[in-house]
N, C-alpha and C positions, 0 to 999 in steps of 0.2 A: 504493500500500500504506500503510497505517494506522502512523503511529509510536506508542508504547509509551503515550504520553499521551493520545493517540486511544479506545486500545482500553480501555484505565481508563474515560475519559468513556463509552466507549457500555457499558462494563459495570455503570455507575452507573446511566444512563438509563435500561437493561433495569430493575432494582433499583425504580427511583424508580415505572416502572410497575406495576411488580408490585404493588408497596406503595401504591396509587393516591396517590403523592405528585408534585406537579407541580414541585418545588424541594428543591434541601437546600443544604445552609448547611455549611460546613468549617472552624472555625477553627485555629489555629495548635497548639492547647494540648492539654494531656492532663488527668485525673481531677484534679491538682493544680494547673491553670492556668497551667503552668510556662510559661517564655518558650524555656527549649531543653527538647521534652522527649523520651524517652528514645524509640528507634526503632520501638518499636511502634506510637507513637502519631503518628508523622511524616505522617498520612492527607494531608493539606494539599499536603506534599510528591510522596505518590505519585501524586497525582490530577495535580499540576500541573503539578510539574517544578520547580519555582520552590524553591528552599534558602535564599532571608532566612529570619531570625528570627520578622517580624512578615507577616501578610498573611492574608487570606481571601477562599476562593473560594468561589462560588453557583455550582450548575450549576443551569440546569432541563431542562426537553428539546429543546431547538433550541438553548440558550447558556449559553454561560459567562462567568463574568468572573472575577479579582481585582482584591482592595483592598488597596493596602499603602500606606507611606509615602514618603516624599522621599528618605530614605536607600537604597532601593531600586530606584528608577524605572529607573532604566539598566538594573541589573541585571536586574528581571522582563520589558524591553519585550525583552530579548537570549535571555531562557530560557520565552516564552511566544511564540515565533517558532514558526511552524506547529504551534501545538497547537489551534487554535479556543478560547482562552481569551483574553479584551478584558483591557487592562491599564485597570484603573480609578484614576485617581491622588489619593490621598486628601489633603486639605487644601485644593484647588485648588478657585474659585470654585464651575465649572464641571461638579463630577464629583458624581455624584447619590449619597446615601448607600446602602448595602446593600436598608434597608427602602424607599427609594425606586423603588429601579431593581425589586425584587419589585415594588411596587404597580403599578409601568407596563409591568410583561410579564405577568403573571397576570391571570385571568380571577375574579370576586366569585367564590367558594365552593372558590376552588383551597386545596392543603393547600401548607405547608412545611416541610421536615422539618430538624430537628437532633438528634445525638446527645447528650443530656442529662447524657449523664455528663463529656463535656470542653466543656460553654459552661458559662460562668461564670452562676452564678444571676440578681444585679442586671443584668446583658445577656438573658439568656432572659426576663425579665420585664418588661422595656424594649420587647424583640422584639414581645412575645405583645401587648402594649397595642397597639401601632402597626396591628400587623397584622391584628388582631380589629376596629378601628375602620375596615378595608377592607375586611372581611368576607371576611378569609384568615383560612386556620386553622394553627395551630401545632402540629406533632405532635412529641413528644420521645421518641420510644421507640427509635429506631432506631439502631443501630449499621450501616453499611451496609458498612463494610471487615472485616467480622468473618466477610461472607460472600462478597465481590468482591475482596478482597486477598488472593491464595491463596499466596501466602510470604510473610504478613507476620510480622515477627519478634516470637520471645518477649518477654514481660515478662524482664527482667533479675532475675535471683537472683544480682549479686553479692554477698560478703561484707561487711558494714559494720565500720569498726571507728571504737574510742573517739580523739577529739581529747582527749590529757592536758590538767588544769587548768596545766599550764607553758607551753600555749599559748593555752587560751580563756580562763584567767582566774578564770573563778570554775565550781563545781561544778555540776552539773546538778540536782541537786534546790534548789540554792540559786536557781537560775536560775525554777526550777517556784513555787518558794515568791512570788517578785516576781511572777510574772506573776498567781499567785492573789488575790493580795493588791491589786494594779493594777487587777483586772476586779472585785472587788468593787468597790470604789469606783468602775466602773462600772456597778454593778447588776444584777453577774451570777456565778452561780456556778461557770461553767463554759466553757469555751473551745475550739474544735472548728478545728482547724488543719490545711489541708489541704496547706500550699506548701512545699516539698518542704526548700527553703533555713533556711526558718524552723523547722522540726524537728529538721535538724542541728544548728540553732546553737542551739535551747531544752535537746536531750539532749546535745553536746557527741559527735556521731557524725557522720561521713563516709563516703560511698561512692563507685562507680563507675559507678552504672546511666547516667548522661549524659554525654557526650562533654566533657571540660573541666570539667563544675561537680562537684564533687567531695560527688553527693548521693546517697541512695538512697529507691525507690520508698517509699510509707508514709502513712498521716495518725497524727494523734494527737488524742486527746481528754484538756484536762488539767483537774483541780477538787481543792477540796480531800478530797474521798473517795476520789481516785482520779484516776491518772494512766495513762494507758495509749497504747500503740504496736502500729498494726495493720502489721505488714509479714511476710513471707512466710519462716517458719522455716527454710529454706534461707539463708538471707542470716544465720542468727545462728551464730557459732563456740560453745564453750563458754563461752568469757572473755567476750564478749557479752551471752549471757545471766546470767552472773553479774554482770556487772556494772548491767544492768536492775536487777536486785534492789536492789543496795547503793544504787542511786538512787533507790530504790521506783516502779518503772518499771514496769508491769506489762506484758505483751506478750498478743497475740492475734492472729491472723493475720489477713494483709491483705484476703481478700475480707469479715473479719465485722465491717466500720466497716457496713454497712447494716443489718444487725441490732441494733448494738450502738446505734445512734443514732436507729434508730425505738421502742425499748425503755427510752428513757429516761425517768425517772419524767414525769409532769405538773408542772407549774407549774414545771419549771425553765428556771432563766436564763439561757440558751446565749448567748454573746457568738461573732460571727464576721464577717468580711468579706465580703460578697454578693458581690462580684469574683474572692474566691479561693477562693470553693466553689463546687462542681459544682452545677448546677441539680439534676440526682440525687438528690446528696447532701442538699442544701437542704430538697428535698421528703418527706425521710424522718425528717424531726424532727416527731414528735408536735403536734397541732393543739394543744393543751396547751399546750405549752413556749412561754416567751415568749422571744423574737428580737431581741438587741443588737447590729444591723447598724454597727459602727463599723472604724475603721481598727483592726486587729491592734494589740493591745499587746504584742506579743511581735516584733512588723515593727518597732517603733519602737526597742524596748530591744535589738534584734539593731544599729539602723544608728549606736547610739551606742556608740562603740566603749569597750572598758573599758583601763586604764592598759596590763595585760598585751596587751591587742591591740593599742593602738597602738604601742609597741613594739615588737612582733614585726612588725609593717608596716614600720615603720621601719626595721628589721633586713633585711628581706625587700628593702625598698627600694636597700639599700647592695649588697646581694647581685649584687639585678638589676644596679645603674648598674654593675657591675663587667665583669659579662658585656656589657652593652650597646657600653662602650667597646672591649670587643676584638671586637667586633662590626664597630663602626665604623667601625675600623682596619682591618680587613681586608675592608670595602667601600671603602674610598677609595681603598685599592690593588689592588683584584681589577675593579673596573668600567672603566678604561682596558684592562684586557689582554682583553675581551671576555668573559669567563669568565662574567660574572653574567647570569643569568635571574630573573625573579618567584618560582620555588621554590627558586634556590638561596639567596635569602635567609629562606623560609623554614624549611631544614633548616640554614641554617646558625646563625640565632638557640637554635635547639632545639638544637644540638649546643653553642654556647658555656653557654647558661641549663643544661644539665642537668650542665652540670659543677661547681655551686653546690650549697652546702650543701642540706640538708632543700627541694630542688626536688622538687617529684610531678607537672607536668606544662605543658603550656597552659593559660591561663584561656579562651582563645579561639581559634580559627581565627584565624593572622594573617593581618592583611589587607597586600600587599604589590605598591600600584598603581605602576606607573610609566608616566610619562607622561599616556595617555587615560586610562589605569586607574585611576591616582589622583582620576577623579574620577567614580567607581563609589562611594559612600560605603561600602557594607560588600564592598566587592569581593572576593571567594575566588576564589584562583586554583587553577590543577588544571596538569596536564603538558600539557592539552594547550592552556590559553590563556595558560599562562605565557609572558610576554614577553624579547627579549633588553634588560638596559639597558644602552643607550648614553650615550656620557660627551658628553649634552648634555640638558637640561632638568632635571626632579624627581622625585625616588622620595618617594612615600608609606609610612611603613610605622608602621602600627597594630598593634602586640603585645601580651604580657602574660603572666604565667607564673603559676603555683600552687606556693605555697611553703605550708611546715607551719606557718609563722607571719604569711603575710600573701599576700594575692593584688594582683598589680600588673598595670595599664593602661597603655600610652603609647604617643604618638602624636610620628615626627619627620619634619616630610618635607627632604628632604634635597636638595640642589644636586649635581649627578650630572654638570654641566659648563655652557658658555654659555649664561645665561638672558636672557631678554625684559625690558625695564622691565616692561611688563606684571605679569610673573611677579614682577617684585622689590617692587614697589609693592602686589600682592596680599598677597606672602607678610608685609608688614611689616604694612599692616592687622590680617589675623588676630592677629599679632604683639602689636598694640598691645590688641587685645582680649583675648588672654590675660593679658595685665600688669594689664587693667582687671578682670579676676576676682580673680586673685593679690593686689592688693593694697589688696582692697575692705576698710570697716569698717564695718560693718549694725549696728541695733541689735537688741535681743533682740525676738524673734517677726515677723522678717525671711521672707518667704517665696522662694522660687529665682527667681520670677518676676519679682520686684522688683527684682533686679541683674542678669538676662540682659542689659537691656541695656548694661551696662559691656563685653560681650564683642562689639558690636555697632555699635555706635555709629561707629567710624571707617567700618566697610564700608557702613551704610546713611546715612552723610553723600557715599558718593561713588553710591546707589541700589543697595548690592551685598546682598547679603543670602546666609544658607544656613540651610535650615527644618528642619535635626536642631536636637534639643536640645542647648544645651550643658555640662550635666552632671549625669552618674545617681551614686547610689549603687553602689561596692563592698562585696563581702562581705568577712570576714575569714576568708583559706581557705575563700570560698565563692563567688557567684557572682557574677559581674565586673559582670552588669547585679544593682541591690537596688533595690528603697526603701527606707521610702516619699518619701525628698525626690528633691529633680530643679532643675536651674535650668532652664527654657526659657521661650519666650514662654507656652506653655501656662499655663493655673491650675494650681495644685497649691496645696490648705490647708493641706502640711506645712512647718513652719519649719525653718531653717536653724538645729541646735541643735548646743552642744559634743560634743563624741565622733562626729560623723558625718564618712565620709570619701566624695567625691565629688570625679567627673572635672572639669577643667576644660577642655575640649577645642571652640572654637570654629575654623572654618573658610570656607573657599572652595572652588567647585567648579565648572571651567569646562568643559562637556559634549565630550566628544572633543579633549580639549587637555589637560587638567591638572586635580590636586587640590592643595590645603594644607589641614593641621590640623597643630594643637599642643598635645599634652596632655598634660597632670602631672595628677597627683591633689594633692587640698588635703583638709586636715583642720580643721572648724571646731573655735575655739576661745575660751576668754573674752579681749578683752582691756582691759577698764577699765572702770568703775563711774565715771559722770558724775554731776550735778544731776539729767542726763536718764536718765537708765537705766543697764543695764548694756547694752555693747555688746561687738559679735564682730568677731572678724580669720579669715585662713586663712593655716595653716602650709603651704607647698607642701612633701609628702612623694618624691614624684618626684626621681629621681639622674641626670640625663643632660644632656649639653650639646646647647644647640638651635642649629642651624648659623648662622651668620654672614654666609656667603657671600650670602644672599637681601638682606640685610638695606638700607633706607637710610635711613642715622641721623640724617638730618635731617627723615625724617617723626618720629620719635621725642621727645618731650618730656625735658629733664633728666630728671625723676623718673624716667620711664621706661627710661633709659641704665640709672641708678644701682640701682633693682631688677635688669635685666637682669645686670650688673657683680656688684652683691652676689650672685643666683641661682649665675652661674658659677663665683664664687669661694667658695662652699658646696658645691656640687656637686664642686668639686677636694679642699675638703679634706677630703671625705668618704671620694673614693674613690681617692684616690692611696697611702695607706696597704696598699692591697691590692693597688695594680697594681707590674709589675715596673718597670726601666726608663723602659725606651721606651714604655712603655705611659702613664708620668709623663709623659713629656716631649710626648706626642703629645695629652693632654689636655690640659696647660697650655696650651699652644697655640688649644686649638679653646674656651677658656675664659678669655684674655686676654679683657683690658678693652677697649668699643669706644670 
């Protein structure tokens, strides 16, 4: 009998005949490009089975595959077990890309199909080249879960409501006014913004339509004649819509962004991102209108954070390290008496974090491996793969919460009882690579990719390596993955500029034996004006003591102690003022000098 992913794939392949199409293409994203987006648009998912973040699946009519990355590989080879879907592993010498693996199963004149309204433009037009000089055809009209997904869920009509200036900072039209004035001086008149995160943070609004990221469905089109928001009148309360106004914000509803963009005069100068617009949408801008494919100026002026944001990060951050130590405490002593499983450190983080001020939720699914689990890199546990831990090896646990004035990330894996040299020697590596992020000094127009390998270098002197990146952008009160900067091996042409707050989370991961990561978030900032330039440092914002126990401090360099040493004894004096007691006495402890 056919399991649930079965009957998806051959409901597809009926579809795909119908439609004499011989492939279709499924990427991860929805009309916004979103990285998590909202459940209706989860196709990816229900086709696959597979719940990463990132990944795409091809079917044609005899095969499937997916492509996702390193951070995932365990986890798809475990959730693509008897569906007839190939785990394809992206990065790896060996593994043929998307348009490769079409050109060596299709036949010259075959079609392949993508829904045009969730691939991103500069990817469908990548696509169409590739595949046209094979003499495959590219069809983009189809939606095919609109008519094969027979409970898929509504579009989200929850309520938005306004982020006050006491925590974004600056006003909304003040924000409209910079961006206008930034894309002239690009050479353009107007800005066509599709990414969900970038519209809350330009109108200074927040919702609920996704799971953790605190966004709501929408595009915006913003210029100096006019500014406007297409989302679904249902989602505005009264206070809402008045408050549109006072921002001169004008609203329309969310299916007439295709009217309203094919309608737009000629000769104008639309500035937008090929990557975070819909191919769709792309295509409904008048032949006319000239085309300023750059990086978002509204992505960039979002990832630098302003006085009042970082502050309230800061804020946020003291909040969390509060919660985290009673946390912590009552794993050290709940794990001996057998009591702890994989979700009861889940519910139990969410039950200490929401007893913190102006808390509103998760930023993420926590990931909370232990043991083999830990080295699942975005590993989700459920009840029923939830693990018992036992008081011998390491819990991994990657969290993060949404507060009204800052969203936090962190990563601690923790000694849960007798470990391996192995294990000890690992965990101080990563160790020494996150000291080598923390206490870097770049000069100005430094790119991520430049000092990845500070967070690297002890593990691949011993040949060790781990192919996640090691640090994206946060939102502030928004979503925990941003750009546009990133440290990893990858290129990235965005600099490491003041006001951006970014992960610093490097790691190990030993397949069916164990994980390590450690991550604080860091805040670039200025620190000195030389002969040679100005140059940059990072403030680690991050409040939590990172375990000891692992540790061996003769791999360790002076400097290296003495940041360690200073880390800890900041992190005490931050959050001891808030803890009671024992709660003092039990942090000093794990925050003594080594």
């Amino acid at each position: 009998m056919a399991n649930p992913i079965q009957r998806h794939l051959a409901s597809l392949r009926k579809f795909l005949e119908e439609k004499q199409l011989h492939a279709f293409i499924i990427p991860s994203t929805d009309p916004h490009l979103s990285e998590y987006p909202a459940a209706h648009w989860a196709s990816r998912e229900w086709i696959s089975g597979f719940t990463g973040s990132a990944g795409t699946v091809v079917v044609t009519r005899d095969k499937a595959g997916l492509w996702t990355d390193s951070r995932y590989f365990l986890q798809a080879a475990k959730q693509l077990d008897n569906t007839g879907i190939d785990l394809f592993r992206e990065g790896l010498p060996t593994t043929p890309t998307i348009e490769e693996w079409l050109i060596s199963e299709l036949s010259e004149g075959n079609s392949v199909g993508i829904d045009g309204n969730v691939y991103a433009a500069s990817e469908a037009f990548q696509l169409n080249v590739k595949l046209t000089m094979n003499r495959l055809h590219l069809i983009t009209d189809y939606d095919p879960f609109a008519e094969i997904w027979k409970d898929r869920p509504q579009i989200p009509t929850n309520t938005i409501f306004e982020l006050p200036v006491k925590y974004s900072g600056v006003k909304a039209s003040k924000k409209i006014a910079q961006v206008c004035s930034t894309i002239e001086k690009q050479g353009a008149d107007s800005l066509l913004v599709a990414s969900l995160d970038t519209i809350a943070w330009l109108f200074n609004i927040r919702g609920n339509d996704v799971k953790c990221n605190p966004v709501a469905v929408c595009f915006a089109y913003v210029s100096k004649k006019e500014t406007v928001i297409f989302i679904n009148p249902k989602k505005l309360t009264q206070e809402m819509g008045q408050y549109f106004k006072q921002e001169n914000i004008q609203v329309a509803d969310y299916d007439k962004i295709f009217d309203y963009v094919s309608s737009i005069p000629a000769h104008t100068k639309i500035c937008l991102q090929g990557s975070k617009v819909s191919f769709a949408l792309y295509n409904k801008i008048p032949k006319m209108s000239r085309i300023i494919d750059v990086l978002s100026p509204a992505d960039l002026m979002k990832s630098k954070k302003n006085e009042t944001e970082q502050e309230g990060i800061r804020n946020a951050m003291q909040r969390d390290g509060v919660a985290l130590v009673k946390f912590l405490m009552w794993f050290e002593k709940a794990v001996p008496t057998g009591e702890v499983e994989e979700m009861t450190i889940v519910d139990k983080l969410t039950e200490y974090r929401s007893q913190q001020d102006l808390y509103v939720g998760e930023s993420f699914d926590t990931i909370a491996g232990y043991g083999p689990n830990g080295a699942i890199v975005h590993y989700h546990v459920t009840p029923e793969s939830s693990a018992k831990v036992k008081p011998e090896g390491l819990q991994l646990i990657d969290s993060g919460a949404q507060y009204f004035d800052g969203t936090t990330d962190i990563t601690r894996t923790v000694a849960v009882g007798a470990l391996t040299e192995q294990m000890k020697k690992d965990y101080t590596m990563v160790l020494k690579g996150h000291i080598g992020i923390a206490t870097c000094k770049y000069p100005e127009g430094t790119r991520g990719s430049q000092i990845d390998i500070l967070a690297r270098k002890a593990l691949w002197d011993n040949g060790l390596n781990y192919l996640h990146g090691t640090g994206h952008g946060i939102g502030h009160f928004l979503n925990v993955h941003e750009g546009p900067q990133s440290i990893r091996m990858n290129e990235n042409p965005t600099t490491l500029q003041p006001g951006m707050v970014t992960s610093n989370e490097p790691g190990l991961y030993r397949a069916n034996q164990y994980g390590i990561r450690i991550e604080n978030l860091v805040l670039t900032k200025e620190d000195c004006v030389t002969e040679f330039g100005a140059f940059y440092s990072l403030e680690t914002l991050t409040l939590c003591p990172i375990d000891t126990t692992p540790i061996i401090k003769e791999m360790l360099t002076k400097d290296e102690i003495s940041w360690f040493n200073n880390y800890h004894q900041y992190v005490y004096d931050r959050l001891s003022p808030s803890l009671s007691t024992e709660e003092k006495e039990w942090l000093k402890d794990k925050t003594k000098a080594i």
